[in-house]
N, C-alpha and C positions, 0 to 999 in steps of 0.2 A: 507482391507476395500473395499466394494463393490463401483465401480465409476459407474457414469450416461451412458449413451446410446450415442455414442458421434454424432449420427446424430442428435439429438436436445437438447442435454445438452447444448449448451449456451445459451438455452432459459427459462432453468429451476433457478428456484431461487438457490443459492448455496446449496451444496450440504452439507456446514451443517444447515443450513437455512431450508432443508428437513427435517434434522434429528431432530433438535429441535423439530420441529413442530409435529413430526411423533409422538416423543416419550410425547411431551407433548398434546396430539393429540389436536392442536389448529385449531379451527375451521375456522380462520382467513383466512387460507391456504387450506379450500376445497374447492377441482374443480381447484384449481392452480397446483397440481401433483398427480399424483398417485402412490401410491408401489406397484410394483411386487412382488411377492413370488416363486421365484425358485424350490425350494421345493414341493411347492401344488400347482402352475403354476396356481396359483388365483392374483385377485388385487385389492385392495383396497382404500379407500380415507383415509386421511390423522388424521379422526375422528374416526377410524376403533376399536372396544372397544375388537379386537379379541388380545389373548394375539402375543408380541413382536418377530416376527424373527429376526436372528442374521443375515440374509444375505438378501439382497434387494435390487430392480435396482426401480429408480425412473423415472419416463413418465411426460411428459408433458399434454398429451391428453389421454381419456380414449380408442382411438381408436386406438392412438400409440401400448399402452399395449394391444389390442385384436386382431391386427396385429401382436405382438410377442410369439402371442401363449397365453394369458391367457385370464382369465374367469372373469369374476366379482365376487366379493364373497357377498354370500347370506346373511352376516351379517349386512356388514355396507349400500350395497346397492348402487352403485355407482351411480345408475340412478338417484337417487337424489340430486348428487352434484349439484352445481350453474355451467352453463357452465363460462367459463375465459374471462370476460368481456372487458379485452386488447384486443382478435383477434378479438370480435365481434363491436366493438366501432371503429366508425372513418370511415378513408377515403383512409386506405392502402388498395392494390389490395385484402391480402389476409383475412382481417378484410370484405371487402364487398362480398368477395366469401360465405365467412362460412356464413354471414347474409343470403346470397339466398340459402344455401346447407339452413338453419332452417327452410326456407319458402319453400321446395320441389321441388330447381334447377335441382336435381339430378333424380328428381323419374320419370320423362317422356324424360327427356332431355338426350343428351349425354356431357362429359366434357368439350366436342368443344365450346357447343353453351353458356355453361358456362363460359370459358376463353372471349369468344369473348362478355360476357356481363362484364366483367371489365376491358377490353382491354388489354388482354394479349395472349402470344399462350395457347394453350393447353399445351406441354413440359414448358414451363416457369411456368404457375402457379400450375403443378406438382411437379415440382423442388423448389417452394416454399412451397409448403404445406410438402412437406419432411423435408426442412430446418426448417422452423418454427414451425411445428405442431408435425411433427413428422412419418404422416401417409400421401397420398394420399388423396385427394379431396373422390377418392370413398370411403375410408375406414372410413373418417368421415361419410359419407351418411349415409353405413350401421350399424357404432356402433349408431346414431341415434337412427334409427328408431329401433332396436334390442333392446336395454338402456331402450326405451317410449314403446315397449311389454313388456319388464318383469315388467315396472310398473304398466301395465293394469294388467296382470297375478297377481301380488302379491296383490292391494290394492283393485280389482275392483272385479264383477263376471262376466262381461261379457262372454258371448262364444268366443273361442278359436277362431271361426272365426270371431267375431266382432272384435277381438284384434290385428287379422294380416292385415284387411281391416284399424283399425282405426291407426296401424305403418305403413302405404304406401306399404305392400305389395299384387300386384294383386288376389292371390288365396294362399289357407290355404296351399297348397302342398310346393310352393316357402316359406312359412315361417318357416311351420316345418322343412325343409329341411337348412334353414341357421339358425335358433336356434338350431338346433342342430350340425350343424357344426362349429359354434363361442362359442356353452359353454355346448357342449357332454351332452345335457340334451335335451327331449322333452319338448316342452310350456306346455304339460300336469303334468308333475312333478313337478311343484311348485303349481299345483292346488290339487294336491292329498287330502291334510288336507281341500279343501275345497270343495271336489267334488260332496257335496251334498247337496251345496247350492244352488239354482237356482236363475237367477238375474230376478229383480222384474224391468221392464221398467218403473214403476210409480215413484221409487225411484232414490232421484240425484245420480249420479257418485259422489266419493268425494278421490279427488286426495291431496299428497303435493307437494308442491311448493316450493322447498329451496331454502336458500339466503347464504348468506356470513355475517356473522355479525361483525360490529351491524345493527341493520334494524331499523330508528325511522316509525314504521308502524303506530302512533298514530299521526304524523305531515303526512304522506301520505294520510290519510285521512282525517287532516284537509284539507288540498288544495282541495282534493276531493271533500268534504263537499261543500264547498264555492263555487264550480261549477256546482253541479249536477241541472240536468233538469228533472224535478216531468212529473212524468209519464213514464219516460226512466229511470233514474237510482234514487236509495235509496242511503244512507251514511248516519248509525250511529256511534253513539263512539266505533260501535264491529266490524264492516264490511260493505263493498261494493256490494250491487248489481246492478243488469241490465240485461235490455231484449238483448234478440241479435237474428239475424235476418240470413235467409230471411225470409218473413213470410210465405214463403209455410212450414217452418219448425223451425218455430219458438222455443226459446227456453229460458231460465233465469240461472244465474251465479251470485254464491254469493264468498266472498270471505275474508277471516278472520286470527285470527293469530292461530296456530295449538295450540292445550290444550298441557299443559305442560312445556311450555318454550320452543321450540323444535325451530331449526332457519328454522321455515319454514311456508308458510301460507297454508292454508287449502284452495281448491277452491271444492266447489259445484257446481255440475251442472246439469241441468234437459234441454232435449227438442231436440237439437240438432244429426243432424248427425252422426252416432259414427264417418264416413269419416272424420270428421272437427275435431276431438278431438286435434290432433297434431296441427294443428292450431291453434286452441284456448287456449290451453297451451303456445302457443311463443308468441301470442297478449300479454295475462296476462303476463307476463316473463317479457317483451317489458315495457307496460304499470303500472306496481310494481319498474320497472327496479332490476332485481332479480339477474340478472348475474353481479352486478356494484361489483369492488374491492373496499373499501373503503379506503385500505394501500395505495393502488396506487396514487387514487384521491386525498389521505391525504399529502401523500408524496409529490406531485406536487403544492399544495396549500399554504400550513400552510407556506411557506414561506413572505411569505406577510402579511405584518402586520393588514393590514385590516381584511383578511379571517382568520385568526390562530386562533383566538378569537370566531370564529361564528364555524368553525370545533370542536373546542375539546369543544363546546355548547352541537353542536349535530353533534356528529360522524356518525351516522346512518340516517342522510339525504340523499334521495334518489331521484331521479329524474324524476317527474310525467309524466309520457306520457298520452294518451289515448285509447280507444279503437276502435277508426275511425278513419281514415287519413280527412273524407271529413267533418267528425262532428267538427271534432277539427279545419278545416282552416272556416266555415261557423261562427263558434263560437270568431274566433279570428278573425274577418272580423267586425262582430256583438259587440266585445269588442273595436276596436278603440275610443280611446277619450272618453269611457265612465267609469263607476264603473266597478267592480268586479257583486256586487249586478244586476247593469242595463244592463249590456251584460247577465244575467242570464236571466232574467225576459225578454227579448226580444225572447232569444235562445229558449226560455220556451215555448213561444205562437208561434214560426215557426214550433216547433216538436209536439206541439198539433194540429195545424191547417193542417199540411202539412204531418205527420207522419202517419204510416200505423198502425191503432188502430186492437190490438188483438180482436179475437173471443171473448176473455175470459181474464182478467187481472189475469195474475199467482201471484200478491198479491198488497195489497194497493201502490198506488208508479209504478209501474209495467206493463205498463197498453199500452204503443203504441211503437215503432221504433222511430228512429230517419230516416226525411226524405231519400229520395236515391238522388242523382244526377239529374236522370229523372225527380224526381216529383219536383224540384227545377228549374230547367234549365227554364221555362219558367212560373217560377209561379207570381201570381199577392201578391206582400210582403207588400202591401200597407197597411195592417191593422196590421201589427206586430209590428211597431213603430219603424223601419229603417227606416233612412232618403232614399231620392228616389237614392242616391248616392251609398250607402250598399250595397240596394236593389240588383239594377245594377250589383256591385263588386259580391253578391253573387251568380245571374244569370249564370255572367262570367266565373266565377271558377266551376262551376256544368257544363256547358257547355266545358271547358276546359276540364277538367274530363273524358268526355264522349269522346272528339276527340282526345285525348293522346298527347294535347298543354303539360298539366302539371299530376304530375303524383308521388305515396309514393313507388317507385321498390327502392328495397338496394344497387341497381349497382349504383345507385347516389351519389356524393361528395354532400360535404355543398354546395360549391361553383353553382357545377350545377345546385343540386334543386333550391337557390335562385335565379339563373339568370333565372331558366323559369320561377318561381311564380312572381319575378317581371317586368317580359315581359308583364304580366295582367294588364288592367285599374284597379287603384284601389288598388292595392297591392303593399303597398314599403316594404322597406328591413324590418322596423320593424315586418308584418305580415308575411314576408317569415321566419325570424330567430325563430320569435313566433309556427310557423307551424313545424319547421323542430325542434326543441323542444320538443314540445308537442305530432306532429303525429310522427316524427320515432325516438324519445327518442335519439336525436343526442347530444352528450356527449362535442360537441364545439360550438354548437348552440351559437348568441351570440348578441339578439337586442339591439345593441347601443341606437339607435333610444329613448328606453326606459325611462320615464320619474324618475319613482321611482331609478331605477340603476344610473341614472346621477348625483343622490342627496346622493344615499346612498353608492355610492362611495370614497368621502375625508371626510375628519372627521371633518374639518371645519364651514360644514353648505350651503357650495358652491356648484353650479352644472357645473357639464362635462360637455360638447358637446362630441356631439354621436365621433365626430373624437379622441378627446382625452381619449376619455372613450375606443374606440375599440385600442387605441397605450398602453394605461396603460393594456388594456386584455392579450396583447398578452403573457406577462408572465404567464398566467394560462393557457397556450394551452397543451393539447388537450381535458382540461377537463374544460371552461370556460361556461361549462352549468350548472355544477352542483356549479358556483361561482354565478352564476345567482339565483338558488334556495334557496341557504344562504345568498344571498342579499334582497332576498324577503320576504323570511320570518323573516329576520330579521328585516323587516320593518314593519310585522304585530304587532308587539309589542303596536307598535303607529297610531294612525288613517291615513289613506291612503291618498295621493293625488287624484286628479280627473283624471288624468290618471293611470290606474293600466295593468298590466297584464293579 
């Protein structure tokens, strides 16, 4: 019997915990390992419908296995795995590396200036990414971006050079040159069957977007629902839209569940950059939260007799982030002490009155930006129906913003972001834990403060205080965000208090 790779096999789930999963190809477990095939020096995910080799070494990371010599195989398509929500979640050094390796730490920088943005050396947090991952810092960078070409190449028509500009590589030469050195194939060769299609730039890009199941995408966009701001984003019963910015290049993103059954969502997009594609895939990713383990979270949870009950409700609740870091704190600045509904309808008329209205609305709904920092820092908010206190608080934080007081970078602990947001007039801990939630989908987020959580915490009818409420969390650590999301919506059942979320 074939054994694991021993520089990162005790990271890998057991090794018959692979096999199971391999031979039952459960879906539960993609993007948590990969098989290798010795043989045909290919590798696959764990859903792979190619028939069963008898001999196979299991990877941790897909960049592990393209480090050892192998290729992704064209079937199952590995680029679509869910990346492994353990490393990229949290507050461990190597959990915030990989978050800025997804944001393009790597693509102008060198690994120095990367270590020293999670404070570590350079040799140390190589020798972690070894231990842990399995590969180097740079060999995650480049099965990235290599991963996010072959899925331009396969799903899109873009030109061969829109594809190597939109994976972060400077010129067509450097791409063809490492595609073909990581998988003995030209980028042209998977377009052959389609070389005679030409891409229509009037027509959206339309990618997927896989998860890990189960996914409740129907309660994702309830929350969604209940937030969105008419004229910036749409949310019906099928999907999410919104414009997205800047306006010199403005652009719109729809987003839905793939036809089929498939575990994966469908994103649409029209407008944008093709440079910002990579980007805008890890926002979305981010703000779906697409990369969350469910086993893991479950695991960690279901012990508690309050949450065991709301889990196996709904096993595929997921964790809503957003698509701004500065929309989401101006919004939850603008929600203090009010409704759901009346933080809407405030947030509503500050991104109509203050928002950069398109040329042209790309459809009903669709129609201006959400403001910038700038056009906030000194605006007059006095007819938006914030109290003059808000007002103020929202000033403050657009101005912070801009002087890098406060700020959404992944090198951040919980701890830190919140000690600089509530450095701010105006900003306590509940709008810091609210923010670091919502804008960077932090997975131990965790407003005490919170009036619904105090309540719907004992089963009695009694409420916490924020101290007792944060000494009973800590048993759900490090995933006491997504305890937060099945405490709330578990309270949507019943009409809401006057403080909400």
């Amino acid at each position: 019997m074939p054994t694991p790779s021993p520089s990162h096999s005790d990271i890998l789930p057991a090794w018959q915990v692979c096999e199971q999963a391999r031979k039952s190809r459960d879906p539960r477990f993609d993007g948590l390992f990969f098989t290798a095939v010795p043989s045909t020096r290919i590798y696959c995910r764990p859903v792979c419908p190619a028939p069963m080799a008898k001999t196979v070494t299991y990877y941790r990371h897909a960049a592990a296995a393209e480090a050892a010599g192998f290729r992704p195989c064209l079937r199952c398509r590995p680029e679509l795995s869910p990346d492994d929500g353990s490393w990229r979640r949290g507050d461990a050094a190597v959990a915030r590396a990989l978050k800025l390796i997804d944001d393009g730490a790597l693509a102008e920088q060198p690994l120095s200036a990367l270590a020293e943005r999670v404070g570590l050396g350079e040799r140390q947090l190589r020798r972690l990414f070894v231990e842990r991952v399995g590969v180097a810092p740079i060999g995650v960078h480049g099965t990235r971006r290599l991963l996010f070409a072959k899925q331009l190449l396969t799903e899109t028509t873009l030109p061969i050079t829109e594809v190597a500009l939109a994976s972060g590589f400077g010129s067509l030469r450097r791409f063809n040159d490492a595609f073909r050195a990581a998988y003995r194939m030209a980028p042209r060769d998977l377009r052959k069957q389609r070389e005679h299609v030409r891409h229509d730039n009037n027509q959206p890009l339309t990618l997927r977007l896989g998860y890990r199941p189960p996914y409740d995408f129907e309660a994702m966009l309830d929350f969604l629902r209940g937030r969105a701001l008419p004229g910036v984003e749409v949310v019906d019963v099928h999907s999410y839209s919104r414009v997205i910015g800047p306006i010199e290049q403005a652009g719109w993103l729809r987003v839905s569940a793939w036809p089929g059954g498939e575990h994966a969502l469908k994103l649409e997009l029209s407008g944008p950059a093709t440079t910002r594609l990579l980007e805008i895939v890890q926002r979305l990713r981010r703000m779906f939260d697409l990369d969350a383990d469910p086993q893991a979270i479950a695991a960690a949870l279901s012990s508690d007799a309050r949450l065991a009950p709301l889990l196996a409700k709904r096993p595929g609740l997921r964790l809503p982030s957003g698509w701004d870091g500065f929309e989401i704190a101006v919004r939850a600045i603008i929600g203090q002490q009010v409704s759901v509904a009346a933080a809407r309808t405030v947030a509503a008329r500050l991104a109509q009155r203050f928002g950069q209205p398109l040329p042209q609305a790309f459809a009903p709904g669709l129609e201006h930006l959400f403001p910038t920092p700038q056009a906030l820092a000194d605006a007059d908010l006095g007819a938006s129906g914030m109290t003059r206190a808000r007002a103020e608080t929202v000033r403050t934080v657009a101005r912070a913003l801009l002087d890098d007081r406060v700020d959404f970078r992944a090198e951040r602990t919980l701890d830190d972001f919140a000690s600089r947001w509530v450095a701010l007039p105006g900003i306590g801990p509940w709008t810091a834990q609210y923010i670091a939630l919502r804008a960077l989908g932090h997975p131990d987020a965790f407003p005490a403060e919170d009036l619904v959580l105090q309540r719907a915490v004992p089963a009695d009818g009694s409420r916490l205080t924020a101290k007792a409420l944060t000494a009973a969390s800590q048993a759900w650590r490090p995933w006491r965000g997504y305890a937060v999301i099945h405490l709330w919506r578990d309270t949507m059942t019943a009409p809401l208090p006057a403080k909400t979320p």
